[in-house]
LUMRO-621048 format. One record per residue (C-alpha): residue in three letters; chain; residue number from 0; x, y, z. Coordinates in nm, 2 decimals. Layout:
<sites>
SITE type mol seq     px     py     pz
SITE  Ala   A NUM      X      Y      Z
...
</sites>
This chain:
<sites>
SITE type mol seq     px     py     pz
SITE  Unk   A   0  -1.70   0.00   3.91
SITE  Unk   A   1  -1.47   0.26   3.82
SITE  Unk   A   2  -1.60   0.49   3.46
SITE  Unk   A   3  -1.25   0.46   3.26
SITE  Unk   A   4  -1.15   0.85   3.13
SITE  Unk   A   5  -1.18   0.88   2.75
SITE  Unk   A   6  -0.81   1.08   2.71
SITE  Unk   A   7  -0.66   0.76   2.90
SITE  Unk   A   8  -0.79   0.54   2.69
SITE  Unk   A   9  -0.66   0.74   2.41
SITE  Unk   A  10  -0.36   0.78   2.54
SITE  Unk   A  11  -0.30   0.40   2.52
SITE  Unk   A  12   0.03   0.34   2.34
SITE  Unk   A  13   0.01   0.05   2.08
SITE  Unk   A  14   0.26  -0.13   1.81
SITE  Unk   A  15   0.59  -0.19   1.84
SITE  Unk   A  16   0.81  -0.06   2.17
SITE  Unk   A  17   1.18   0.03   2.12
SITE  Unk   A  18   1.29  -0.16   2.44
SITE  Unk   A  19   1.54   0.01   2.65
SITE  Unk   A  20   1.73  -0.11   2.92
SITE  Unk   A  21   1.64   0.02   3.24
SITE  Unk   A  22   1.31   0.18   3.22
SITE  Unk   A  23   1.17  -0.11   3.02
SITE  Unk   A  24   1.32  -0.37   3.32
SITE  Unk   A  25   1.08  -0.18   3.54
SITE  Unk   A  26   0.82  -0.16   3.31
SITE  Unk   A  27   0.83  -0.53   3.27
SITE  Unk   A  28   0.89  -0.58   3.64
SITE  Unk   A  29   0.53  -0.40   3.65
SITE  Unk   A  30   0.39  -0.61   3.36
SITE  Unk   A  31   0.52  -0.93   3.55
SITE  Unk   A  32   0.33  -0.77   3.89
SITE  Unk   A  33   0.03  -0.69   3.66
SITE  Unk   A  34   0.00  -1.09   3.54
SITE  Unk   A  35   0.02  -1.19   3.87
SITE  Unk   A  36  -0.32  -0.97   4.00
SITE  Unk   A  37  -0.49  -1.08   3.70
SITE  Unk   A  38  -0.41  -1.46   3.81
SITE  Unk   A  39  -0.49  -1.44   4.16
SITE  Unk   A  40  -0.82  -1.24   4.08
SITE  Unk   A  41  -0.93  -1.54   3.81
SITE  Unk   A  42  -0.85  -1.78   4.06
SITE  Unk   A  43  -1.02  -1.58   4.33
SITE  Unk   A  44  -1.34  -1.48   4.09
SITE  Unk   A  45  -1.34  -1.70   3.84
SITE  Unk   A  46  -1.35  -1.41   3.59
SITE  Unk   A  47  -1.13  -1.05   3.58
SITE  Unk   A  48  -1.35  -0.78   3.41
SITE  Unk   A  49  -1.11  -0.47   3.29
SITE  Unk   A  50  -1.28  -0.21   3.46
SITE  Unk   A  51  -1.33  -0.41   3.85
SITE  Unk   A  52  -0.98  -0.54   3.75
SITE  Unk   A  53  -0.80  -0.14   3.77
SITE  Unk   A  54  -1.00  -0.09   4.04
SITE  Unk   A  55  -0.87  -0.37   4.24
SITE  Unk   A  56  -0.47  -0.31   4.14
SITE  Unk   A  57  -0.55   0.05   4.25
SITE  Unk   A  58  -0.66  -0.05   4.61
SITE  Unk   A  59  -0.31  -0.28   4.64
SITE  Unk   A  60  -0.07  -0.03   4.46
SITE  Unk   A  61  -0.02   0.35   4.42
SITE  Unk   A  62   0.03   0.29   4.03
SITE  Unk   A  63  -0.23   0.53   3.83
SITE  Unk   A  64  -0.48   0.39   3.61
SITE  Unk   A  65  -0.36   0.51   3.32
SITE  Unk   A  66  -0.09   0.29   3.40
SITE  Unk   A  67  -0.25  -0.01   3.51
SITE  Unk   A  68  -0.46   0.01   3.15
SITE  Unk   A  69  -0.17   0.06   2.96
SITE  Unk   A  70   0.07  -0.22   3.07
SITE  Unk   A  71  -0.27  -0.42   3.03
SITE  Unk   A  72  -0.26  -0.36   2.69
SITE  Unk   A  73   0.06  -0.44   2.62
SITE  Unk   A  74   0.03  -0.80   2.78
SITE  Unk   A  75  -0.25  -0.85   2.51
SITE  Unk   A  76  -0.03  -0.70   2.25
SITE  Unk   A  77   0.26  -0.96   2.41
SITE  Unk   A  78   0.01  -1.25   2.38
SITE  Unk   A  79  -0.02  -1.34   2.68
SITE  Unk   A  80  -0.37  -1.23   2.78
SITE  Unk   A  81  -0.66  -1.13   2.54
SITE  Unk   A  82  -1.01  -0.95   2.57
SITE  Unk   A  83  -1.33  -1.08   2.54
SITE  Unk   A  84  -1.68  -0.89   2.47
SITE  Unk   A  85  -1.98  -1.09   2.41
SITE  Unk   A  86  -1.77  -1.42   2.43
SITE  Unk   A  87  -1.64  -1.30   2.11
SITE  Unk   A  88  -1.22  -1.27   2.12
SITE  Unk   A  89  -1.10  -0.88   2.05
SITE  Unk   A  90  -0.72  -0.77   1.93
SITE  Unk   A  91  -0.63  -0.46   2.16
SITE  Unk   A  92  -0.69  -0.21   1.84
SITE  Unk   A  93  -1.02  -0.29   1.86
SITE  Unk   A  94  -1.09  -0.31   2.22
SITE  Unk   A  95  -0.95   0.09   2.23
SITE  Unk   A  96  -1.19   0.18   1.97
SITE  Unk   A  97  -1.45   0.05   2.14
SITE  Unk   A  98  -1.35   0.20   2.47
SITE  Unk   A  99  -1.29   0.49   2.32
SITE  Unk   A 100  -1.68   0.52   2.20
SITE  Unk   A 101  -1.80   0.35   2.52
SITE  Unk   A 102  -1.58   0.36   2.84
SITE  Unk   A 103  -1.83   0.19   3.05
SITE  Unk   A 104  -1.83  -0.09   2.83
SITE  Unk   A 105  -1.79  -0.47   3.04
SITE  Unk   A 106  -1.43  -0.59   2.86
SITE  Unk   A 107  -1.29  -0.96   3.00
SITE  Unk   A 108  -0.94  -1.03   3.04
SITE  Unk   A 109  -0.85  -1.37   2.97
SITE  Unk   A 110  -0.54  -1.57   3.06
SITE  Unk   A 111  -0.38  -1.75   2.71
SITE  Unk   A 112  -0.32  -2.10   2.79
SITE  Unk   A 113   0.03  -2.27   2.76
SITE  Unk   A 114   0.08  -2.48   2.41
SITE  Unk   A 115   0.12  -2.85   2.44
SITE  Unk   A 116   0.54  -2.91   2.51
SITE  Unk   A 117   0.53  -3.11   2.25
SITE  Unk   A 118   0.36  -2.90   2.00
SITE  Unk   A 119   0.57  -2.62   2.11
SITE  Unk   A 120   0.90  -2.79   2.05
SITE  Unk   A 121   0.78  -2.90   1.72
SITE  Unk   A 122   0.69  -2.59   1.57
SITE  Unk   A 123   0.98  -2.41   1.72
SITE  Unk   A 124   1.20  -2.63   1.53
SITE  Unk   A 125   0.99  -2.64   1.22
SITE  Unk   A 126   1.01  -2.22   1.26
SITE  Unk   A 127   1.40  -2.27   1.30
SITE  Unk   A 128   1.45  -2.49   0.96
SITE  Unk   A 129   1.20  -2.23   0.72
SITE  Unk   A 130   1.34  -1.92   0.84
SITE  Unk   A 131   1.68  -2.01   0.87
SITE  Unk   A 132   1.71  -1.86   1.22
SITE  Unk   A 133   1.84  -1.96   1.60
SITE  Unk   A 134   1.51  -2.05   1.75
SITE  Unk   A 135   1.51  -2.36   1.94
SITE  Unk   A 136   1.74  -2.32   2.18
SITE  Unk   A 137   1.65  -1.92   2.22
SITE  Unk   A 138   1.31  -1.91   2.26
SITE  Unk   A 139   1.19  -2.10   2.57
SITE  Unk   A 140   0.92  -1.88   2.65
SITE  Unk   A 141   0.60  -1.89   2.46
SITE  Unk   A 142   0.51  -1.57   2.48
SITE  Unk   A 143   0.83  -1.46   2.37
SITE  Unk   A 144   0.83  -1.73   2.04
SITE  Unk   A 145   0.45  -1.60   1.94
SITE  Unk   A 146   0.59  -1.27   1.90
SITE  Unk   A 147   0.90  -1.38   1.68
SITE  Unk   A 148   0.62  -1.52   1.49
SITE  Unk   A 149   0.38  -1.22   1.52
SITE  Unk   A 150   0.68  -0.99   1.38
SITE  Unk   A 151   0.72  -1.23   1.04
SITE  Unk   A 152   0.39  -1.29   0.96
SITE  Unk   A 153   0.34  -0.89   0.96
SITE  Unk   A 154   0.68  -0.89   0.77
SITE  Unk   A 155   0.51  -1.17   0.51
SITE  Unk   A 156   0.20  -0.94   0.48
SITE  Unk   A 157   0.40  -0.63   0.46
SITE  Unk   A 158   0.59  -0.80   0.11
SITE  Unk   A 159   0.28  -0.91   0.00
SITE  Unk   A 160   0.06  -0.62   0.01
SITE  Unk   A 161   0.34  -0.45  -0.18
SITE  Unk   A 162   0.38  -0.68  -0.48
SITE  Unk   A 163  -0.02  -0.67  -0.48
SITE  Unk   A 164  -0.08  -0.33  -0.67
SITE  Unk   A 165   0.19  -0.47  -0.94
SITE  Unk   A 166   0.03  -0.86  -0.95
SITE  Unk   A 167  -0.32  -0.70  -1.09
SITE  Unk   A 168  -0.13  -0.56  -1.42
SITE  Unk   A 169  -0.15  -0.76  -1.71
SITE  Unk   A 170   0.17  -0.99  -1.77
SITE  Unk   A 171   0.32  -0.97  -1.40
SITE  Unk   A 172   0.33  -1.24  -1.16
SITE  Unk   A 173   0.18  -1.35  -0.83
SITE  Unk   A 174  -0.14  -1.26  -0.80
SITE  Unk   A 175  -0.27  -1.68  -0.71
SITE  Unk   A 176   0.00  -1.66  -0.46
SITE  Unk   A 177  -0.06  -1.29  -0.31
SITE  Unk   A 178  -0.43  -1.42  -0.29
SITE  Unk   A 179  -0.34  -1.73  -0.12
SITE  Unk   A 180  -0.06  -1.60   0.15
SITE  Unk   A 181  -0.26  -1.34   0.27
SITE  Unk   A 182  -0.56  -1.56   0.32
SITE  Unk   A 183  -0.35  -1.80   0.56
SITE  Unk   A 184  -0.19  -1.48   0.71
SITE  Unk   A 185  -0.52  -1.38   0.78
SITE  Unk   A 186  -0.64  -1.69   0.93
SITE  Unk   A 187  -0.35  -1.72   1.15
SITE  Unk   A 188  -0.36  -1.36   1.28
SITE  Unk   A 189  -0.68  -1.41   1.36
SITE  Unk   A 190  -0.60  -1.58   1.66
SITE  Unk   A 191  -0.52  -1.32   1.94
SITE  Unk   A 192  -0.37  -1.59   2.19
SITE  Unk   A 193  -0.03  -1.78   2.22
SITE  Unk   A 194  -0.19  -2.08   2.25
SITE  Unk   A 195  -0.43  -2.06   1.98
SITE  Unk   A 196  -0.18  -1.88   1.76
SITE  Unk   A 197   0.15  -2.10   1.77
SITE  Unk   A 198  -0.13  -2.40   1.72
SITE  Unk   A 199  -0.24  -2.20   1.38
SITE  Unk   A 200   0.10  -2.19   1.31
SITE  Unk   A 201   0.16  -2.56   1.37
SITE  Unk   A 202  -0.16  -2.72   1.20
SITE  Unk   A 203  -0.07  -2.54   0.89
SITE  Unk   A 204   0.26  -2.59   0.86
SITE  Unk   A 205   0.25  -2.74   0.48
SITE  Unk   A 206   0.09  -2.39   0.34
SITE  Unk   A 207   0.38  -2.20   0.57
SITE  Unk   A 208   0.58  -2.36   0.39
SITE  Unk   A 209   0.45  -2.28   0.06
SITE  Unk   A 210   0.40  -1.90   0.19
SITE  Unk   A 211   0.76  -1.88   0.29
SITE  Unk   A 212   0.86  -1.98  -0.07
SITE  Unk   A 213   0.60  -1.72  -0.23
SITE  Unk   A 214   0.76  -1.46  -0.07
SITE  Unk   A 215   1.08  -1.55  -0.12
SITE  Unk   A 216   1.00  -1.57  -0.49
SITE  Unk   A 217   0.81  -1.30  -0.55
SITE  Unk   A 218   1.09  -1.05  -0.33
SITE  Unk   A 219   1.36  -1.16  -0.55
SITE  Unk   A 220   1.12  -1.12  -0.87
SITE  Unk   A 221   1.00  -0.80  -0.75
SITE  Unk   A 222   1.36  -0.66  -0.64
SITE  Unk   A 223   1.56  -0.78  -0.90
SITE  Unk   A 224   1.35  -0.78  -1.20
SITE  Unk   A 225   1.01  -0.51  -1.21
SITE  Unk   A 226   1.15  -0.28  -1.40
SITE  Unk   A 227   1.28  -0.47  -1.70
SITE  Unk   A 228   0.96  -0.66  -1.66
SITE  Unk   A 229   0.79  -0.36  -1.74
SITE  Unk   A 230   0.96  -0.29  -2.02
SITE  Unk   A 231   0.92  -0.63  -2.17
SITE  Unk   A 232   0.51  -0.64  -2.04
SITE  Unk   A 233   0.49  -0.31  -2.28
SITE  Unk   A 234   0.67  -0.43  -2.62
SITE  Unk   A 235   0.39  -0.66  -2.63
SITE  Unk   A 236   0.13  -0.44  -2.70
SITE  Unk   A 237   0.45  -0.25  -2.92
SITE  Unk   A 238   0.50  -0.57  -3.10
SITE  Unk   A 239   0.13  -0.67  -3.14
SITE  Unk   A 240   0.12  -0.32  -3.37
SITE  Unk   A 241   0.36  -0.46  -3.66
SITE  Unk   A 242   0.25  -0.80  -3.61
SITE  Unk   A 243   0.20  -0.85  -4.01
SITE  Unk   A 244   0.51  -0.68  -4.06
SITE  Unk   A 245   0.74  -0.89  -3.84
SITE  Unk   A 246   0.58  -1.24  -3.98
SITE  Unk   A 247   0.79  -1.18  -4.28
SITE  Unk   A 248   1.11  -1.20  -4.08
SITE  Unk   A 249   1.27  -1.49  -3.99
SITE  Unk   A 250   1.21  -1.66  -3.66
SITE  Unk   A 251   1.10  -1.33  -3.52
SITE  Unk   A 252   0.70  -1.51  -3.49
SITE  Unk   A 253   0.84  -1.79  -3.32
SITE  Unk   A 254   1.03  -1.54  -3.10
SITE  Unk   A 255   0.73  -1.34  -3.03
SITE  Unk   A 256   0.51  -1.66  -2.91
SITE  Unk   A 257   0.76  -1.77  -2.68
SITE  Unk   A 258   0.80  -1.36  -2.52
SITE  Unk   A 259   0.47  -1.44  -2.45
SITE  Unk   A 260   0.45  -1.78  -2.28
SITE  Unk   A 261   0.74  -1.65  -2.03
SITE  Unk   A 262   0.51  -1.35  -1.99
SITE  Unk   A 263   0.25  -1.56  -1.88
SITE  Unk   A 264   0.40  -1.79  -1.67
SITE  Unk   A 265   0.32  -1.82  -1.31
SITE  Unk   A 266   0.66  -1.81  -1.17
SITE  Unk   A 267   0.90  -1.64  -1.49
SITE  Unk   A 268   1.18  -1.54  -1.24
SITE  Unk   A 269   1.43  -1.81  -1.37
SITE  Unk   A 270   1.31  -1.72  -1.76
SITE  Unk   A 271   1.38  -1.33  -1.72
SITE  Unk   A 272   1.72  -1.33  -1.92
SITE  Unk   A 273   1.54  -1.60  -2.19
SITE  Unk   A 274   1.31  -1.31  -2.17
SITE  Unk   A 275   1.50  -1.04  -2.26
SITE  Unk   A 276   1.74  -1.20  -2.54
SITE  Unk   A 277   1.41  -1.23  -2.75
SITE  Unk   A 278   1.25  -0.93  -2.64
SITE  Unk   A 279   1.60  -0.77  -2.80
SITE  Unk   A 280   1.60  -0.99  -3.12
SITE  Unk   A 281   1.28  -0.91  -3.22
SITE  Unk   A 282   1.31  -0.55  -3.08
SITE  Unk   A 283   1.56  -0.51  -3.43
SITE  Unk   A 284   1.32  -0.57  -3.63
SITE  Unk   A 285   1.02  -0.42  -3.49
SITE  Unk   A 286   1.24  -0.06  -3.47
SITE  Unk   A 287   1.30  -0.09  -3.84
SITE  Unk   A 288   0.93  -0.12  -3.93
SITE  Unk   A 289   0.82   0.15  -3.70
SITE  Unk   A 290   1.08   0.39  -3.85
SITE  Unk   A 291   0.97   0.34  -4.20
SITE  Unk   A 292   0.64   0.37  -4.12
SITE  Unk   A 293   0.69   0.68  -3.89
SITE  Unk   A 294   0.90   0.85  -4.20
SITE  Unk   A 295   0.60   0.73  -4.39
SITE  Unk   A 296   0.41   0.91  -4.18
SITE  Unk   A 297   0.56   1.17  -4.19
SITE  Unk   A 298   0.57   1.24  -4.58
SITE  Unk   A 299   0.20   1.19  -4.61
SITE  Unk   A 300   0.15   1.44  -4.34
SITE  Unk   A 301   0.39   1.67  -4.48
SITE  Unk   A 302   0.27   1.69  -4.80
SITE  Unk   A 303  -0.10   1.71  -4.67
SITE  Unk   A 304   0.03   2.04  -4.45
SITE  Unk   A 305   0.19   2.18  -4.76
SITE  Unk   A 306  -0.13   2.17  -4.95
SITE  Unk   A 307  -0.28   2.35  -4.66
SITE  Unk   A 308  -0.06   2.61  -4.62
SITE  Unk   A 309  -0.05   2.69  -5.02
SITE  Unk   A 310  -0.43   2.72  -5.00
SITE  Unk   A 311  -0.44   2.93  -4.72
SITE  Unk   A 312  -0.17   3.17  -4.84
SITE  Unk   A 313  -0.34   3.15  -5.18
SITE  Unk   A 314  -0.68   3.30  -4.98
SITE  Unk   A 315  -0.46   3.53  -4.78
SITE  Unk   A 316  -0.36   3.69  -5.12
SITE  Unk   A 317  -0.70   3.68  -5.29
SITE  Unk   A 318  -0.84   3.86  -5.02
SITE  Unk   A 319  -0.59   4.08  -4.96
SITE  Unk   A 320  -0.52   3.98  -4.57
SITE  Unk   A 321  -0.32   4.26  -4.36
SITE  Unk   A 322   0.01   4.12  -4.19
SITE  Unk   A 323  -0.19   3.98  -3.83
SITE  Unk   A 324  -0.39   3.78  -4.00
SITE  Unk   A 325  -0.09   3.62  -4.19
SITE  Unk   A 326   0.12   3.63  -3.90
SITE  Unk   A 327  -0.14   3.46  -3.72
SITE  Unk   A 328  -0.22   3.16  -3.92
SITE  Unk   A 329   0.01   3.14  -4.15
SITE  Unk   A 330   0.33   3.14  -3.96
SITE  Unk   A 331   0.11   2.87  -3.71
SITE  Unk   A 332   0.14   2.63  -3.97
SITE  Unk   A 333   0.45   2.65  -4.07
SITE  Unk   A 334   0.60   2.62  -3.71
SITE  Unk   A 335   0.35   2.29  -3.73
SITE  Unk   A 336   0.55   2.19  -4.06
SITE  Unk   A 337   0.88   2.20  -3.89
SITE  Unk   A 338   0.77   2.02  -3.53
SITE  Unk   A 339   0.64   1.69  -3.74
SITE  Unk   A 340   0.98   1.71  -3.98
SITE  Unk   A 341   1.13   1.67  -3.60
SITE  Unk   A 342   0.92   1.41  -3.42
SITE  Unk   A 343   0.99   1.05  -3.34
SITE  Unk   A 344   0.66   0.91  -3.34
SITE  Unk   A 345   0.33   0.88  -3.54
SITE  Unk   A 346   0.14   0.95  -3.23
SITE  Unk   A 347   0.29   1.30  -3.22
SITE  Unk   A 348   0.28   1.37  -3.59
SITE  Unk   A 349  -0.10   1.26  -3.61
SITE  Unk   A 350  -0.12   1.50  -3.31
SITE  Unk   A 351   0.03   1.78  -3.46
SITE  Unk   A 352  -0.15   1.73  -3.80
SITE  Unk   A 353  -0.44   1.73  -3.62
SITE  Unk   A 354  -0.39   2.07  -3.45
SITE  Unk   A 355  -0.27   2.21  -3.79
SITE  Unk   A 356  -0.65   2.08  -3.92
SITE  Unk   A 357  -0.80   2.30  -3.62
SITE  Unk   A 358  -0.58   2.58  -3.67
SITE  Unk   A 359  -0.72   2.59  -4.08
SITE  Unk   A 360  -1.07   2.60  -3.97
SITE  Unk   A 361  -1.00   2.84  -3.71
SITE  Unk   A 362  -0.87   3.09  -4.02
SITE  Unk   A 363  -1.15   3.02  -4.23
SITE  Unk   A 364  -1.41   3.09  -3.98
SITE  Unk   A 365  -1.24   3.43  -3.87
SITE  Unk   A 366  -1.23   3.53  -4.22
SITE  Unk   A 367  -1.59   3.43  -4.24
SITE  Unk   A 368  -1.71   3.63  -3.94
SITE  Unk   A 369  -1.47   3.94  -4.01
SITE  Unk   A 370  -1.50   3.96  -4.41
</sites>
């Protein structure tokens, strides 16, 4: 029993490798070499444990163990073996974090079985008709198909984990089908063979199919169509504001009712331009009665600052106030006045009137506490 070195172990490349002719021929060359020890040494002992299994490629090559672990590693990450603790089935992420805390730690290597021929035929063709691709007659390896599969399930997972954050807001799209997907993705990538994993594939071919169409829904949704969803997704609560308002007009209620069906529809991406033509009809409307109120707004707070400021410069000249004091307050409500003639909405004119309010009190308590 050989104790594996912890840096080694870190060492251990995973993920995707750029292949690159020459140097990854003899890597392969080595990996091929590799499956054949780990054959002959389950055929010799019935069994190939990871740490008795270096020690036994070290006694028939010259090759280091730091490289006898790592192209170990990547035939798990190839598919075509897998490790084993406890009887329990470990991806090679997992197996280096383990390592990593325990290097003595007993890890099995097991060989993946071959797929059914039949099976494997099926499914590659089934692959070749959803994806669109040149499968059947380019993937006669197994290995080699699980990994075409590998790389677009993590594709699949990769554009449904980024539609996720948007799917939890109120109004947008997806979330039943996000929730879905990456169930089945999960239950599929759990399986950490070829054989295991192309037969995943194959028993659940109906809800690939269905996942497929997910994605390829909610990518064009996403792509094409977040942002002006956004914008439509906000009027709502815009609209809901001047809801008595916009009953009076014409059609604009029945407009508003059907905004928000389309809104709430599971799959809206063929009703976005329906969308938008009513979000833009009753937008008319809507920007009329929020001008007159913000002008109406306006006036009333306007005319509430000018009482202010003729009260405070009537106590400025009662009491006699020098210049700083006047400069102080005085001219702080005035620039006040000015900013709300000048603002576009009654959020910032209630916001300004309400700093013109603490500016007041301010005065009076100065005055108060320097008479």
């Amino acid at each position: 029993m050989i104790l594996m070195k912890k840096h080694e172990i870190k060492d251990i490349e995973l993920g995707f490798r750029q292949l690159t002719f020459g140097f990854e021929n003899k890597k392969l060359k080595e990996q091929d070499q590799i499956m054949y020890y780990i054959k002959n040494m389950a055929e010799t002992n019935g069994h190939v444990i990871l740490d008795e299994f270096i020690q036994y490629v070290k006694e028939l090559t010259e090759w280091s163990e730091f490289a006898i672990l790592q192209n170990i590693f990547w035939l798990a990450q190839e598919l075509k073996i897998h490790f084993r603790i406890n009887k329990q089935s470990l991806d090679p992420n997992d197996i280096k974090r383990i390592l990593l805390e325990n290097p003595d730690q007993p890890v099995g290597i097991i060989l993946n079985k071959s797929v059914d021929d039949l099976v494997f035929q099926r499914t590659k063709r089934f692959c070749q008709e959803i994806l669109g691709k040149d499968i059947f007659d380019n993937y006669d390896d197994q290995y080699k198909f699980s990994r075409l599969l590998a790389e677009e399930i993590r594709h699949w997972k990769s554009c449904l984990n980024r539609y996720t954050p948007y799917s939890k807001r109120p109004y947008f799209p997806g979330k039943e089908q996000i929730d879905r997907g990456l169930s089945l993705i999960n239950k599929i990538s759990a399986k950490l063979d070829s054989f295991s994993f192309i037969n995943a594939f194959y028993n659940n071919r109906d809800q690939v199919v269905e996942l497929v169409d997910d994605v390829k829904t909610l990518s064009e949704f996403y792509t094409k169509h977040r942002d002006s969803w956004a914008i439509l997704t906000q009027s709502i609560e815009a609209f809901t504001k001047n809801l008595p308002e916009l009953k009076n007009k014409s059609g604009t209620i029945t407009a508003f009712d059907r905004l928000k069906q389309i809104l709430s529809a599971s799959e809206p991406c063929e009703m976005v331009g329906e969308a938008w033509k009513l979000y833009e009809k009753i937008k008319i409307h809507n920007d009329i009665i929020v001008e007159n109120k913000t002008e109406k707004c306006r006036i009333n707070r306007l005319t509430i600052l000018g009482d202010m400021i003729e009260k405070m410069k009537n106590h400025l000249e009662a009491h006699k106030a020098g210049p700083d004091l006047r400069n102080k307050f005085l001219y702080s409500l005035r620039r006040i006045s000015k900013n709300i003639s000048k603002a576009k909405d009654i959020e910032s004119i209630n916001r300004l009137k309400s700093d013109a309010e603490d500016k007041f009190d301010l005065y009076y308590e100065e005055v108060e506490n320097n008479p």
